[in-house]
C-alpha positions in Angstrom: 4.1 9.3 46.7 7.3 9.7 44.3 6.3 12.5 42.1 5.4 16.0 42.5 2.2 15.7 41.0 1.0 12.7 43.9 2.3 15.0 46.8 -0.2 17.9 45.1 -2.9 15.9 45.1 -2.5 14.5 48.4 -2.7 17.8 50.0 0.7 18.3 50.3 2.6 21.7 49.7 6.3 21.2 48.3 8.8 23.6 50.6 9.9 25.1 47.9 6.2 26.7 47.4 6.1 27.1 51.5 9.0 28.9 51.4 7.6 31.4 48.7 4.5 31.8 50.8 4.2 35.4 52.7 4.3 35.1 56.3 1.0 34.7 58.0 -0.9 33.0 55.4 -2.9 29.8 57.0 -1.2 26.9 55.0 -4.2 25.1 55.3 -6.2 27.6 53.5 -3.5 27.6 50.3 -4.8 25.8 46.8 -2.2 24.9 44.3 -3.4 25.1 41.0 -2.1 23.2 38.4 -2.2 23.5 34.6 -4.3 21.0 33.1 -2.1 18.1 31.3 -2.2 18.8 27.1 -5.0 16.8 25.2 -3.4 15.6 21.9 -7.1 15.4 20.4 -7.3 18.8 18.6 -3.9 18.2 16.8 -4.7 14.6 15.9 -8.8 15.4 14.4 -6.9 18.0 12.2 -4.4 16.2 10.8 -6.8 13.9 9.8 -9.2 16.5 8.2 -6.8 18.2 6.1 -5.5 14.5 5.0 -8.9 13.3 4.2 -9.5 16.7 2.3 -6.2 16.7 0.6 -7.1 13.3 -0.5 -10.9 14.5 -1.8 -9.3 17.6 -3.6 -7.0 15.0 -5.6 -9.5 12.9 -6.4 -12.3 15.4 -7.7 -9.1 17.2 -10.1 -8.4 14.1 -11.6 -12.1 13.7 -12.0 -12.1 16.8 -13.5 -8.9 16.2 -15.9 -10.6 12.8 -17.0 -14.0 15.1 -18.0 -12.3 17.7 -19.9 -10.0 15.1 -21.6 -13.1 13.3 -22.7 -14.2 16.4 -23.5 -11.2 17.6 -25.3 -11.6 14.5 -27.5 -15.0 14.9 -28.6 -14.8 18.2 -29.8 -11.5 17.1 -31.7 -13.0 14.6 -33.4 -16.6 16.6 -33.9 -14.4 19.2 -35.6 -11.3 17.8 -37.4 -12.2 14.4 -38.0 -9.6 13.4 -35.6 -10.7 10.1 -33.7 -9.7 7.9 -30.7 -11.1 4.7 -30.9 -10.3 1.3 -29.6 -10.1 -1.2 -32.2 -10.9 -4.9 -30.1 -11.7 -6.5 -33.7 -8.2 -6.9 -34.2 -7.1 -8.2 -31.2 -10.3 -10.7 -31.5 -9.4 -11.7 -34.9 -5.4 -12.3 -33.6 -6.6 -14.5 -30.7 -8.8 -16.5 -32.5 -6.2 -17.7 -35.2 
């Protein structure tokens, strides 16, 4: 028994503690409570909720920016004749040469 903790739980009271005891208190009869040891499991489950949600919150605005973009473009091009298009005819007709 090298640490405080071991002496505790074997039963044994440190004299420091005796010494605080009043007098005529039955040693045998005196419980030493100690304070539970710190569970890291609440911190860790949260840090990995708010990283999981940061992570969905990111991914549903670029979502988002992607729609209206898409968006943005139709109603240009419904309007103002303004159009994005891909032209893959050309690039066909350049590779095949």
């Amino acid at each position: 028994m090298q640490l405080p903790e071991d002496q505790l739980r074997a039963g044994h009271i440190p004299s420091d503690v005796y010494r605080r005891l009043p007098p005529g208190i039955d040693v045998r009869r005196v419980v030493i409570v100690q304070e539970a040891p710190r569970s890291y499991t609440g911190p860790i489950v949260l840090t990995l909720v708010v990283v999981t949600g940061s992570i969905a919150v990111l991914l549903v605005i670029a979502f988002v920016a992607q729609v209206v973009a898409g968006a943005a473009v139709a109603v240009l091009s419904a309007t103002s004749g303004l159009t994005y298009s891909i032209n893959r005819a050309a690039k066909r007709r350049a590779s095949s040469k």
